[in-house]
N, CA, C and O atoms as a Maestro MAE file, in Angstrom:
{
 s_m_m2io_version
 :::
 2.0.0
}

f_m_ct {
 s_m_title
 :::
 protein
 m_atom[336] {
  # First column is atom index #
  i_m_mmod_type
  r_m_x_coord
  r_m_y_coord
  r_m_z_coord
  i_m_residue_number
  s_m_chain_name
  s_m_pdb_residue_name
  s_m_pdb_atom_name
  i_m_atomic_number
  :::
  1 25 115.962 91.612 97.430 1 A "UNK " " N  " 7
  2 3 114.791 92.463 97.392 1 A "UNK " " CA " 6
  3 2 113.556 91.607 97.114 1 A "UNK " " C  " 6
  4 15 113.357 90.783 96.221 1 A "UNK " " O  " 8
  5 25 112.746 92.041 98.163 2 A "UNK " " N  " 7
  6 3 111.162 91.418 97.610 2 A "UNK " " CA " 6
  7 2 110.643 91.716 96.402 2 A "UNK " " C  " 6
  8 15 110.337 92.888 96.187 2 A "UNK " " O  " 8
  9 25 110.440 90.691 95.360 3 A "UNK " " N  " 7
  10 3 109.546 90.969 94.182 3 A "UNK " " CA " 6
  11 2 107.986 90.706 94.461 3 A "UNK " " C  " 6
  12 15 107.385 90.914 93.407 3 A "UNK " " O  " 8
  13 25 107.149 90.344 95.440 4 A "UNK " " N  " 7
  14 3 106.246 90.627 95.947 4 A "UNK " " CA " 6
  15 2 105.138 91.641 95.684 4 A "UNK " " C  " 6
  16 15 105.640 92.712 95.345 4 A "UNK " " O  " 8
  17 25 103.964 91.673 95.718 5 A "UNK " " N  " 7
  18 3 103.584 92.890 95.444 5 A "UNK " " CA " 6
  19 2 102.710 92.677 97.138 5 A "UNK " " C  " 6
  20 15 102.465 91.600 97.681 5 A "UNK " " O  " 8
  21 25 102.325 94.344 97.770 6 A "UNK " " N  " 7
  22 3 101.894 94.554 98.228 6 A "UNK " " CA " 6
  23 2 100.561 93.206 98.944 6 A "UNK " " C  " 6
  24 15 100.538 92.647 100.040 6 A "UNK " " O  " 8
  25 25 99.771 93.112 97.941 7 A "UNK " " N  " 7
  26 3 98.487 92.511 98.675 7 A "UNK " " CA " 6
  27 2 99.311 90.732 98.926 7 A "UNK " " C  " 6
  28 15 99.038 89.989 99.869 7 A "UNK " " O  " 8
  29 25 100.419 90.380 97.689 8 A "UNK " " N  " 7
  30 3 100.540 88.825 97.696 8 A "UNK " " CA " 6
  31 2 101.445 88.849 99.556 8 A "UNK " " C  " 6
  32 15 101.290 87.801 100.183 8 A "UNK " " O  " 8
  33 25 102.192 89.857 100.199 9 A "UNK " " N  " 7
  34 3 102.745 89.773 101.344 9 A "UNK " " CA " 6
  35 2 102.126 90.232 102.210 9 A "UNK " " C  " 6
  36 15 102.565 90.495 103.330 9 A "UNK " " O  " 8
  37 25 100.429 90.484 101.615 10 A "UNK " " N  " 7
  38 3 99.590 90.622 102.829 10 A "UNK " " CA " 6
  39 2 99.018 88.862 103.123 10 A "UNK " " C  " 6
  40 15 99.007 88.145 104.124 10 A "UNK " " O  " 8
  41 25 98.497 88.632 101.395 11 A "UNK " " N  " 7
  42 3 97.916 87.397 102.181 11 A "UNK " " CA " 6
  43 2 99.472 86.479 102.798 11 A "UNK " " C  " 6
  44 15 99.397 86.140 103.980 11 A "UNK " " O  " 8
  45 25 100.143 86.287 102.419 12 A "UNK " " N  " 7
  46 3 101.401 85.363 103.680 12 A "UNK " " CA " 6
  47 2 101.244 85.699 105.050 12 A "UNK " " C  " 6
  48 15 101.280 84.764 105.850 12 A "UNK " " O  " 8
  49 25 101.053 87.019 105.538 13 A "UNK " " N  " 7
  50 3 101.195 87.486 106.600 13 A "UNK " " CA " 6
  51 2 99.818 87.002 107.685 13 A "UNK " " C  " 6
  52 15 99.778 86.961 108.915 13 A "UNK " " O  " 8
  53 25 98.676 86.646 106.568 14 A "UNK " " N  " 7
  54 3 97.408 86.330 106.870 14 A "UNK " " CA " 6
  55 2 97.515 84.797 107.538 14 A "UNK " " C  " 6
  56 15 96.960 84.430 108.573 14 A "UNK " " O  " 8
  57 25 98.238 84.134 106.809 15 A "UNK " " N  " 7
  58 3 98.517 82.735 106.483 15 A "UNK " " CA " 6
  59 2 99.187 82.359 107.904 15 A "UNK " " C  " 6
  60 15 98.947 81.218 108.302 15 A "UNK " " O  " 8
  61 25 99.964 83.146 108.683 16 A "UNK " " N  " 7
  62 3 100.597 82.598 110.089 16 A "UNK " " CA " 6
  63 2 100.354 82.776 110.779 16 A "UNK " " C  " 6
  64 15 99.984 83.945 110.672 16 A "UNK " " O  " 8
  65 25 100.119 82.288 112.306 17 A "UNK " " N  " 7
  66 3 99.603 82.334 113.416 17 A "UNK " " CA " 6
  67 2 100.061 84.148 113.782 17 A "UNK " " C  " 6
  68 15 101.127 84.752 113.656 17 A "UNK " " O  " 8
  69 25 98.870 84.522 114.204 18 A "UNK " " N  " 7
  70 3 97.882 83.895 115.135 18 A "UNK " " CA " 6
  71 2 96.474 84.785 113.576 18 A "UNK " " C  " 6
  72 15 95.256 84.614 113.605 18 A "UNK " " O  " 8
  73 25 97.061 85.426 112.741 19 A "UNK " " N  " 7
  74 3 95.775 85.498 111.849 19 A "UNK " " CA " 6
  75 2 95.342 84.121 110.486 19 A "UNK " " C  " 6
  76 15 94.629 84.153 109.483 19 A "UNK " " O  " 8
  77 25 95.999 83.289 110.979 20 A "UNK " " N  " 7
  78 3 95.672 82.019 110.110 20 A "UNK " " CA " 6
  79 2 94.045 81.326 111.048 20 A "UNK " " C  " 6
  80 15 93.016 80.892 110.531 20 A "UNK " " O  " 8
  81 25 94.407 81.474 112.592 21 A "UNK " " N  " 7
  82 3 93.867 81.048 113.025 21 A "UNK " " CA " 6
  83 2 92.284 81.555 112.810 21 A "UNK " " C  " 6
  84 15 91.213 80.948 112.829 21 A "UNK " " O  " 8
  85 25 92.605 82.791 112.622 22 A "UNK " " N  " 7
  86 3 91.170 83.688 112.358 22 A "UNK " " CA " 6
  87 2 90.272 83.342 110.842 22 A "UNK " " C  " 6
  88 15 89.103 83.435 110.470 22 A "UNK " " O  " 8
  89 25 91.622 82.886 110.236 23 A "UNK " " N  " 7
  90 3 91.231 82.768 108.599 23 A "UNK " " CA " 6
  91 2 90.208 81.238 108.824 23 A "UNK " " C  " 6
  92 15 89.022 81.062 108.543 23 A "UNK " " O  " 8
  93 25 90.895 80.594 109.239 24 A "UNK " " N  " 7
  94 3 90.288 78.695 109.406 24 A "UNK " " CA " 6
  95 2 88.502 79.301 109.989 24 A "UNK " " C  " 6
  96 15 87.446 78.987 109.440 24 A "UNK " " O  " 8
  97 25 88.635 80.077 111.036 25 A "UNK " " N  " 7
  98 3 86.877 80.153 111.740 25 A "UNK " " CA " 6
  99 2 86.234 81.458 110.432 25 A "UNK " " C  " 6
  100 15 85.021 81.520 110.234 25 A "UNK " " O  " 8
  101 25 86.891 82.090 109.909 26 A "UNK " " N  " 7
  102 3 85.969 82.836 109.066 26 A "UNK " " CA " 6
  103 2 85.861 81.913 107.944 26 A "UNK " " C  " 6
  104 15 84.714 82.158 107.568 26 A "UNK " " O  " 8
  105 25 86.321 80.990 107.144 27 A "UNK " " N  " 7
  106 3 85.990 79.896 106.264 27 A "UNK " " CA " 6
  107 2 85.316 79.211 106.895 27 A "UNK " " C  " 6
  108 15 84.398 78.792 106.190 27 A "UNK " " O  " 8
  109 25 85.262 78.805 108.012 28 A "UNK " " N  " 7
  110 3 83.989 77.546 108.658 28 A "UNK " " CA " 6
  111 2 82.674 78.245 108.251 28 A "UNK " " C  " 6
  112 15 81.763 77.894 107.502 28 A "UNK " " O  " 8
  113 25 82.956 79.761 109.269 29 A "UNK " " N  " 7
  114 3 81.802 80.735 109.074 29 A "UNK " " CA " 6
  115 2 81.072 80.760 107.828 29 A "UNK " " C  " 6
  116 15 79.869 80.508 107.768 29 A "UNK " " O  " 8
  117 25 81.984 81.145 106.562 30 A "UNK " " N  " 7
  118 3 81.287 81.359 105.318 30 A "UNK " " CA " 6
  119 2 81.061 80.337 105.064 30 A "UNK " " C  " 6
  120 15 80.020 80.455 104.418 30 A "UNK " " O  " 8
  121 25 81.377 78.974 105.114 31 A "UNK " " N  " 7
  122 3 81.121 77.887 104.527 31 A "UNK " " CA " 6
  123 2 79.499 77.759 104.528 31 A "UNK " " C  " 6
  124 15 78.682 77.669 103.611 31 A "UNK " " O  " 8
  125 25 79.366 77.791 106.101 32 A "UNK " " N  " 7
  126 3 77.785 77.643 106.928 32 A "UNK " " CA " 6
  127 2 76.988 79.017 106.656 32 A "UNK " " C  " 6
  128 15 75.769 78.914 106.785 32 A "UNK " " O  " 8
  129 25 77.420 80.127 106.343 33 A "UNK " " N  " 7
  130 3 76.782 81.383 105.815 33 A "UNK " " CA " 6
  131 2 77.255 82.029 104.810 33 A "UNK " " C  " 6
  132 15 78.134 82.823 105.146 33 A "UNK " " O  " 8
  133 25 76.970 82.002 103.453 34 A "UNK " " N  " 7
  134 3 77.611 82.415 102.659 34 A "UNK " " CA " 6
  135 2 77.809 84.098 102.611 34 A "UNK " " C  " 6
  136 15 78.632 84.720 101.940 34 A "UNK " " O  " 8
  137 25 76.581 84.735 103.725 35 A "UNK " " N  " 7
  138 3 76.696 86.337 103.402 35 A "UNK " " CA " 6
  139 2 77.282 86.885 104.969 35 A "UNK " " C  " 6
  140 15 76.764 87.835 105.556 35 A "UNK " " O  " 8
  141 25 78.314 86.191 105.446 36 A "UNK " " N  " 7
  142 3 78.687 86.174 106.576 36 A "UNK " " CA " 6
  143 2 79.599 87.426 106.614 36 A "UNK " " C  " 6
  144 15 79.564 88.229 107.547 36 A "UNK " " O  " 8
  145 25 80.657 87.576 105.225 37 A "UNK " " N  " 7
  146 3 81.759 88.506 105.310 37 A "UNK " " CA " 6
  147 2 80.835 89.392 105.321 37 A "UNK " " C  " 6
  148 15 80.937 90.134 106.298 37 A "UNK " " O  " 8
  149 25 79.706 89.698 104.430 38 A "UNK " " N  " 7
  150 3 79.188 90.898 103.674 38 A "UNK " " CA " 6
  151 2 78.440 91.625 104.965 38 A "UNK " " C  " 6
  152 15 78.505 92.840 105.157 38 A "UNK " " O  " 8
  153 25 77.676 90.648 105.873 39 A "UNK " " N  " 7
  154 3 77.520 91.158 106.741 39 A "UNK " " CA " 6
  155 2 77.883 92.109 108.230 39 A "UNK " " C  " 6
  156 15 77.256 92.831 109.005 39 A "UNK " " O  " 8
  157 25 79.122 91.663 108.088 40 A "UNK " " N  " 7
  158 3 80.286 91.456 109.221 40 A "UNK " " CA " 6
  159 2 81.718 92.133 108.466 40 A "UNK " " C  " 6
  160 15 82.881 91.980 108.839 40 A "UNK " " O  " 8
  161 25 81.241 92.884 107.348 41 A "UNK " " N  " 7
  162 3 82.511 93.762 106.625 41 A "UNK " " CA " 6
  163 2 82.880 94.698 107.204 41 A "UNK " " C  " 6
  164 15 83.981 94.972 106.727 41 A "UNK " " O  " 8
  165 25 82.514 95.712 108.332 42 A "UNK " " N  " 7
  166 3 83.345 96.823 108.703 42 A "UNK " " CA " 6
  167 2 84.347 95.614 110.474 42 A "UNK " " C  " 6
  168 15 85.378 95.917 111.074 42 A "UNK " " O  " 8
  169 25 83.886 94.995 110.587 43 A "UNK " " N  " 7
  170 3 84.475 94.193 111.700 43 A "UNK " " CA " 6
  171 2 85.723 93.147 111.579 43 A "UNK " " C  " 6
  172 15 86.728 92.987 112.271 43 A "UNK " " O  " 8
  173 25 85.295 92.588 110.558 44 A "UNK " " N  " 7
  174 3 86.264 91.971 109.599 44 A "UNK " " CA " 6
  175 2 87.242 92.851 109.002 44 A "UNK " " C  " 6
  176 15 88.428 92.541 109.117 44 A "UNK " " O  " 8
  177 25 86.953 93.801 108.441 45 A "UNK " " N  " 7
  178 3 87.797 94.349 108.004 45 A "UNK " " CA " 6
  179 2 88.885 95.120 109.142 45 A "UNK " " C  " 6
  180 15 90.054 95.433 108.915 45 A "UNK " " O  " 8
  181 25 88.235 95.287 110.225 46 A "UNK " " N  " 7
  182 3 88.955 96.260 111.330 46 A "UNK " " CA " 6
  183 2 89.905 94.958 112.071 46 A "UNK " " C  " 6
  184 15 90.781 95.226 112.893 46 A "UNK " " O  " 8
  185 25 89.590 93.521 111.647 47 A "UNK " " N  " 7
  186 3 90.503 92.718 112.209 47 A "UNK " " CA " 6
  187 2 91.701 92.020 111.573 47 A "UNK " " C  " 6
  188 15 92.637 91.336 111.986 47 A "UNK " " O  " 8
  189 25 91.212 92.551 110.206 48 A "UNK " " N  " 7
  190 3 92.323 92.059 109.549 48 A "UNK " " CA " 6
  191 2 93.554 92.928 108.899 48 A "UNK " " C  " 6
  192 15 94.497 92.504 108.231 48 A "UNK " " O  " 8
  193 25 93.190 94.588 109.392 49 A "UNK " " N  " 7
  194 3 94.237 95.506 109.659 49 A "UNK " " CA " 6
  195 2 94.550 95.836 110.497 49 A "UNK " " C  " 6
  196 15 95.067 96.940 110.660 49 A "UNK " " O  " 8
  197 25 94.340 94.942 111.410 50 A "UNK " " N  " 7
  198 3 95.057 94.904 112.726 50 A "UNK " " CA " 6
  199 2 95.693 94.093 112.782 50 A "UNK " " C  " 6
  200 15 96.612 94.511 113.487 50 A "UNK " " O  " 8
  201 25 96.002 92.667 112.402 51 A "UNK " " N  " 7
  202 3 96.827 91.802 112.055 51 A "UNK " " CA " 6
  203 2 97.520 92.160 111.288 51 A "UNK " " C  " 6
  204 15 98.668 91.816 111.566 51 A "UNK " " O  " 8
  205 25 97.396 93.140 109.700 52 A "UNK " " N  " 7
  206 3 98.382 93.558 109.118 52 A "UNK " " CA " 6
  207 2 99.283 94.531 109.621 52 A "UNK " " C  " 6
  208 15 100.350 94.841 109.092 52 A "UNK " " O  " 8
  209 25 98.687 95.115 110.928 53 A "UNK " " N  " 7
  210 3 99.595 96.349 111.211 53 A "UNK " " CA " 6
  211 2 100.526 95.946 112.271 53 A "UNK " " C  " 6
  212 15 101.495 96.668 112.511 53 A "UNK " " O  " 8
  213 25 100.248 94.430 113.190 54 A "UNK " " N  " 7
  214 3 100.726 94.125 113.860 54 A "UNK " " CA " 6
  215 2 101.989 93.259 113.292 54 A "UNK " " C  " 6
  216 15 102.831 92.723 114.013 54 A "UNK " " O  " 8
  217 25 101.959 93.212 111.520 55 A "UNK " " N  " 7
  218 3 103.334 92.364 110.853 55 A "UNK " " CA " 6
  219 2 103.730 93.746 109.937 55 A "UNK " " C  " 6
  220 15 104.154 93.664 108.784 55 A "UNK " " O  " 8
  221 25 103.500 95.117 110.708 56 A "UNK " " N  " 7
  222 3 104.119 96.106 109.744 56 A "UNK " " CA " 6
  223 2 103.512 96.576 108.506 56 A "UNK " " C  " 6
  224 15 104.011 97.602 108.044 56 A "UNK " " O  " 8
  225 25 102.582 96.069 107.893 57 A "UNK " " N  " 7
  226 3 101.896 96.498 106.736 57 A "UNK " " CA " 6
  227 2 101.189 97.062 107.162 57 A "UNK " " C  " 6
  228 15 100.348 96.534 107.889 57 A "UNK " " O  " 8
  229 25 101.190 98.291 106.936 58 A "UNK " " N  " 7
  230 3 100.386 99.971 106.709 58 A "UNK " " CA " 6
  231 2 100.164 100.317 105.227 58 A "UNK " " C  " 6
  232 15 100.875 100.344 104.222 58 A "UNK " " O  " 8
  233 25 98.712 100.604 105.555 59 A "UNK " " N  " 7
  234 3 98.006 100.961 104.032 59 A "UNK " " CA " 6
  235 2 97.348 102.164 104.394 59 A "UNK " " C  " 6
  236 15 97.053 101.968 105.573 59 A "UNK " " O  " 8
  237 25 96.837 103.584 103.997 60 A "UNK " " N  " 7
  238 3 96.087 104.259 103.918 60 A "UNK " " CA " 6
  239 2 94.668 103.481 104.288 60 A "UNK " " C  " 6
  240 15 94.493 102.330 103.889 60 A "UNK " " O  " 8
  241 25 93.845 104.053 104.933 61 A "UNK " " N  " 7
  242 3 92.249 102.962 105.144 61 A "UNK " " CA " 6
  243 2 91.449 102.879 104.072 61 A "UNK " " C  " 6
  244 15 90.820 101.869 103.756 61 A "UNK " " O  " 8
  245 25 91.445 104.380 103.231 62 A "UNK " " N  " 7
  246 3 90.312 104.063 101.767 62 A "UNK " " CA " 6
  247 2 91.262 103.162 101.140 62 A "UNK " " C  " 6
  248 15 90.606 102.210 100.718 62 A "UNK " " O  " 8
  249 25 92.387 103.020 100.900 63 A "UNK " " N  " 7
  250 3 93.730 101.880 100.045 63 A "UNK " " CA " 6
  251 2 92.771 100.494 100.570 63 A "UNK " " C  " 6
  252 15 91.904 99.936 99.898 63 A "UNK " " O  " 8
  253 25 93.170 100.171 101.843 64 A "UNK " " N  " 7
  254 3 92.771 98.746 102.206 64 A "UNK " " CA " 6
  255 2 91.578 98.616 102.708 64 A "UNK " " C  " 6
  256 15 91.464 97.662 103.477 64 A "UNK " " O  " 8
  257 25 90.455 99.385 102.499 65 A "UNK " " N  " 7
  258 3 88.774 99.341 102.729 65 A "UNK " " CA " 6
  259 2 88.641 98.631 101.020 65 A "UNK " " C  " 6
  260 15 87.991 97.632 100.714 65 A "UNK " " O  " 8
  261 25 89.478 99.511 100.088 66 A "UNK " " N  " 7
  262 3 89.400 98.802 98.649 66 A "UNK " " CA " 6
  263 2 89.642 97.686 98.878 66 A "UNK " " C  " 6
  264 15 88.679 96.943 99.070 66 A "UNK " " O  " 8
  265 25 90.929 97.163 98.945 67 A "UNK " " N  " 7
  266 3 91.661 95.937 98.837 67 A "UNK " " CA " 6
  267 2 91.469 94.938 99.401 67 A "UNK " " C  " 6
  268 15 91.471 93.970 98.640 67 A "UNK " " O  " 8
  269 25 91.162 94.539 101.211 68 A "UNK " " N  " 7
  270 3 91.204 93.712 101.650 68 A "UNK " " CA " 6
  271 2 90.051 92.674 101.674 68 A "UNK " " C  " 6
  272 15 89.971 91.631 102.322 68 A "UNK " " O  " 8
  273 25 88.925 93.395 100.543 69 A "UNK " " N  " 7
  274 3 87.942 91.721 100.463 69 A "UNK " " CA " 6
  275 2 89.142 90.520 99.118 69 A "UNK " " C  " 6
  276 15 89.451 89.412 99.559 69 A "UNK " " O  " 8
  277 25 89.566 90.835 97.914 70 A "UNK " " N  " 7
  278 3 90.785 90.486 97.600 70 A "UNK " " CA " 6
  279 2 91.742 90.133 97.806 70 A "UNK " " C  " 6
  280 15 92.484 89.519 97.039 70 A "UNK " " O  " 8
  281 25 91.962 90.497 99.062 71 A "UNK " " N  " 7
  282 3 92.987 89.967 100.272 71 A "UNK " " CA " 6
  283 2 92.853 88.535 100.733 71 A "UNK " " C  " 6
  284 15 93.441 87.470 100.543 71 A "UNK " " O  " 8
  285 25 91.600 89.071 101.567 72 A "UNK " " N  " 7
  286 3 90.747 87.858 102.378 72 A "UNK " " CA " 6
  287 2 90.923 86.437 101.416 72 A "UNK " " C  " 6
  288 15 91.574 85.397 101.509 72 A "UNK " " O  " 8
  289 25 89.840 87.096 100.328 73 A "UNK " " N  " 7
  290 3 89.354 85.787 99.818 73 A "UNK " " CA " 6
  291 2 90.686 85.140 99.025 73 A "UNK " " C  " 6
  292 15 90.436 84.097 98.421 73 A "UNK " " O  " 8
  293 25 91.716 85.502 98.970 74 A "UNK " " N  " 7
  294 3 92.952 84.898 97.979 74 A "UNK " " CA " 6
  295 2 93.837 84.319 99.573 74 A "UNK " " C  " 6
  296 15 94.478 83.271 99.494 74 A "UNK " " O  " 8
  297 25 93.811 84.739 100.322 75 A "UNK " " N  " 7
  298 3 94.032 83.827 101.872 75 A "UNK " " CA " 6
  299 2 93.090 82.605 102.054 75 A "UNK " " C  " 6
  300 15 93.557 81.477 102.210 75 A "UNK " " O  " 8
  301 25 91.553 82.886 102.030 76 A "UNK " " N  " 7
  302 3 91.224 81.608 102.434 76 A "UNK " " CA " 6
  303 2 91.434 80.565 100.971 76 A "UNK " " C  " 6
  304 15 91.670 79.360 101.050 76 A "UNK " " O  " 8
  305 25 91.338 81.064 100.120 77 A "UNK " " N  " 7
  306 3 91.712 80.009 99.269 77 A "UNK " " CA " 6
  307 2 93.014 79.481 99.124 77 A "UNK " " C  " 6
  308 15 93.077 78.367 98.604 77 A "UNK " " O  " 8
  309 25 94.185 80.088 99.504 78 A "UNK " " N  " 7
  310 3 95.364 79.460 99.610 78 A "UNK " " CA " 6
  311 2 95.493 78.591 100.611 78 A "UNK " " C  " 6
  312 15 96.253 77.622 100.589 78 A "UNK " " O  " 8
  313 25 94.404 79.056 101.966 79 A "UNK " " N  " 7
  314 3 94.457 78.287 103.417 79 A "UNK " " CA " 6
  315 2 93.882 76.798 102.603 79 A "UNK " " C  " 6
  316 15 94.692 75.876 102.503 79 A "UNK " " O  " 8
  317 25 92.621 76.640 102.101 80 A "UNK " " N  " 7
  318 3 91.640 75.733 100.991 80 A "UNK " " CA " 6
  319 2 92.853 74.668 100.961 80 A "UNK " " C  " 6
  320 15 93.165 73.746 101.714 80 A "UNK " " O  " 8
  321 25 93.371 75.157 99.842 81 A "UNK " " N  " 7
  322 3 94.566 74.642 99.125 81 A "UNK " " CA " 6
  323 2 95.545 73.551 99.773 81 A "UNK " " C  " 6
  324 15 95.621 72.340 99.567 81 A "UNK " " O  " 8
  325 25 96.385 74.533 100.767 82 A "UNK " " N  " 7
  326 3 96.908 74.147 102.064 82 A "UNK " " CA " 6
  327 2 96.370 72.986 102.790 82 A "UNK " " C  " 6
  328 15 97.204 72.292 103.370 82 A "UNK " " O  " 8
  329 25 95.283 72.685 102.857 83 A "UNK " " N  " 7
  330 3 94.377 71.631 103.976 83 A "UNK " " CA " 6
  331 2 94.067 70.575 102.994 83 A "UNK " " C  " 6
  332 15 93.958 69.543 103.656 83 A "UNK " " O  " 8
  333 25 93.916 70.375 102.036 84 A "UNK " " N  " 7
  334 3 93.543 69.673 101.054 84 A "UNK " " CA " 6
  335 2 94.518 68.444 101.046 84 A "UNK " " C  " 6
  336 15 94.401 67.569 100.188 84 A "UNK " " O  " 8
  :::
 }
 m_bond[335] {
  # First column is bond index #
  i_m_from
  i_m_to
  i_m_order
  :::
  1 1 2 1
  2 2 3 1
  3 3 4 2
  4 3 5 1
  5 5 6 1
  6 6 7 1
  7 7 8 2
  8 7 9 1
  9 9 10 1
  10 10 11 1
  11 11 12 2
  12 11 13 1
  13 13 14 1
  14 14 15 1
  15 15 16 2
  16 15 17 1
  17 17 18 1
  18 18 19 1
  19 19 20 2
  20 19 21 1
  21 21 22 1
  22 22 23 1
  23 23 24 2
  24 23 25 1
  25 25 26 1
  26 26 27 1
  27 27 28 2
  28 27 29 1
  29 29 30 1
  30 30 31 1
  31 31 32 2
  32 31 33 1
  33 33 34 1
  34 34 35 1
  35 35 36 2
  36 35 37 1
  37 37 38 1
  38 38 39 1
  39 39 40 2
  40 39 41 1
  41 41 42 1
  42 42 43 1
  43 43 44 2
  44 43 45 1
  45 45 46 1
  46 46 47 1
  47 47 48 2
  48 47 49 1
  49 49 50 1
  50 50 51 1
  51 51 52 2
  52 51 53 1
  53 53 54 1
  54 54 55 1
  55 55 56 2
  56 55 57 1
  57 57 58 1
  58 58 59 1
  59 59 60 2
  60 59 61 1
  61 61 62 1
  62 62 63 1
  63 63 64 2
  64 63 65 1
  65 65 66 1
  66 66 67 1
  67 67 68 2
  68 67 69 1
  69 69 70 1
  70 70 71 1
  71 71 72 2
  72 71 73 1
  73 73 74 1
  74 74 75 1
  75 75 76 2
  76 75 77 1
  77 77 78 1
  78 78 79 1
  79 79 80 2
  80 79 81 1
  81 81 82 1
  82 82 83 1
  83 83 84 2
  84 83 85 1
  85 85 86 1
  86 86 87 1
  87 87 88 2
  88 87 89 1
  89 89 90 1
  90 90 91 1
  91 91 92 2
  92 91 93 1
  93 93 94 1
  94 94 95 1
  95 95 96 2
  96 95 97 1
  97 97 98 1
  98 98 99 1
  99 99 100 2
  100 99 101 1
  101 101 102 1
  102 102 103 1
  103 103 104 2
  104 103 105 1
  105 105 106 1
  106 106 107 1
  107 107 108 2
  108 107 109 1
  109 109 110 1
  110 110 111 1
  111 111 112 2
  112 111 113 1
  113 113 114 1
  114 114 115 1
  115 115 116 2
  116 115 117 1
  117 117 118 1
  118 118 119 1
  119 119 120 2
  120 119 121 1
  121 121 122 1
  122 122 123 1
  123 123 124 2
  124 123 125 1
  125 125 126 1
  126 126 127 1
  127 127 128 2
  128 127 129 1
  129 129 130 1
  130 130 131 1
  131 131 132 2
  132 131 133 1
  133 133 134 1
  134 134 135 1
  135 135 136 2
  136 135 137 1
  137 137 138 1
  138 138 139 1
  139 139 140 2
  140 139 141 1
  141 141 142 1
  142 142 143 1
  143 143 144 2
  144 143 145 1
  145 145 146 1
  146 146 147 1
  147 147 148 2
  148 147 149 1
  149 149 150 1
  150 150 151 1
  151 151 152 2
  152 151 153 1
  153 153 154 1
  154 154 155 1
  155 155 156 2
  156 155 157 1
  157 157 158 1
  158 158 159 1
  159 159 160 2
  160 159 161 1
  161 161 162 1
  162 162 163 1
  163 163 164 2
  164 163 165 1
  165 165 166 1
  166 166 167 1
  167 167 168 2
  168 167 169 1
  169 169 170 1
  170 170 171 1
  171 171 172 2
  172 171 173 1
  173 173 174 1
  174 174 175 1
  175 175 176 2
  176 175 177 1
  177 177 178 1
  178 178 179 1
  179 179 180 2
  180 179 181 1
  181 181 182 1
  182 182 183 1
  183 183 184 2
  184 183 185 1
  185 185 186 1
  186 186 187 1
  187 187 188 2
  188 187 189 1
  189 189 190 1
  190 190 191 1
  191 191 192 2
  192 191 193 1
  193 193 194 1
  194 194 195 1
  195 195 196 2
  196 195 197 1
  197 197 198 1
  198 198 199 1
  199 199 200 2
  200 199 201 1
  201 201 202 1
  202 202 203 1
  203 203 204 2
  204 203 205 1
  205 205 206 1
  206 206 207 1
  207 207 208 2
  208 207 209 1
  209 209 210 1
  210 210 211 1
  211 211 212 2
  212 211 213 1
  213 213 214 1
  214 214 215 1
  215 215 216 2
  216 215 217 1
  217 217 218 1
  218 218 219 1
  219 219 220 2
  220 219 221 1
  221 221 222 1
  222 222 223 1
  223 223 224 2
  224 223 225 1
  225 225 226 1
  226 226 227 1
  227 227 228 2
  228 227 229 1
  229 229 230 1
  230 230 231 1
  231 231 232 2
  232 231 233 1
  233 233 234 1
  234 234 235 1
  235 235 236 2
  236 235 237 1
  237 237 238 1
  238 238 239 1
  239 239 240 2
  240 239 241 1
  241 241 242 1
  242 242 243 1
  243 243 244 2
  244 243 245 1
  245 245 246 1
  246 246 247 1
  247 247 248 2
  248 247 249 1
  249 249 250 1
  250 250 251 1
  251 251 252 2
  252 251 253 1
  253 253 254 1
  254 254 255 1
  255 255 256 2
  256 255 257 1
  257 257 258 1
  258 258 259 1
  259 259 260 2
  260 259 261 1
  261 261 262 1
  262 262 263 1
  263 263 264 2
  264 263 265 1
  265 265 266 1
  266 266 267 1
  267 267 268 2
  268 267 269 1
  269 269 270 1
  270 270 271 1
  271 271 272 2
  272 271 273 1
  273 273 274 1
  274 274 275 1
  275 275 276 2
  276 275 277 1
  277 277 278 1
  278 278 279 1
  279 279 280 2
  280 279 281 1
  281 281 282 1
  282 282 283 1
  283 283 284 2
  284 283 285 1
  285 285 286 1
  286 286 287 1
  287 287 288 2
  288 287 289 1
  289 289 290 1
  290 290 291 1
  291 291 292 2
  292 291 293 1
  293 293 294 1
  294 294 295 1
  295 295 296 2
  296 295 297 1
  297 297 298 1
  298 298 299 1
  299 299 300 2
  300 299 301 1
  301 301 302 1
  302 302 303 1
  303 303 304 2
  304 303 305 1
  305 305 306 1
  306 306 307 1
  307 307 308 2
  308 307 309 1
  309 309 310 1
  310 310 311 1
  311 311 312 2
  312 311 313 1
  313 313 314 1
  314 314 315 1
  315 315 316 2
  316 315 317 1
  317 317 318 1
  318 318 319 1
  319 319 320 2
  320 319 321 1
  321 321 322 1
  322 322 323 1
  323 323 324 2
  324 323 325 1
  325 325 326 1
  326 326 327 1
  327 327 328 2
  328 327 329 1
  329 329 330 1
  330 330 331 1
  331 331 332 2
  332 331 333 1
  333 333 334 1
  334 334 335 1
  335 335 336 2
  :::
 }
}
């Protein structure tokens, strides 16, 4: 049984092709614009529950409209990590 919680087997799911690939250009992005997510939050967000729904994770939308800036940013920092 997965001891996992919900958001930690979202960001893994974030982490592998083909939404890793998305994660690497939205960190370039913020790097060079820091108000890039904030700007680009209902788009971002509509792409990165689509990647979750395409590895089976279904959330209610007010659930993961909450959750997935927490998501995001604990992905690109593990991606960070990863490249280092």
């Amino acid at each position: 049984m997965d001891s996992r919680t919900a958001k930690e087997i979202a960001v893994d799911r974030l982490l592998k092709p083909p939404a890793v690939d998305y994660l690497r250009t939205l960190k370039t992005l913020t790097t060079n614009d820091p108000n890039y997510v904030a700007a680009n939050r209902v788009d971002i967000g509509n792409i990165l529950h689509g990647f979750l729904a395409g590895e089976g994770i279904h959330w209610a939308q007010e659930i993961f409209e909450r959750e997935w800036p927490e998501i995001l940013n604990e992905a690109i920092t593990q991606l960070s990590e990863k490249e280092q």
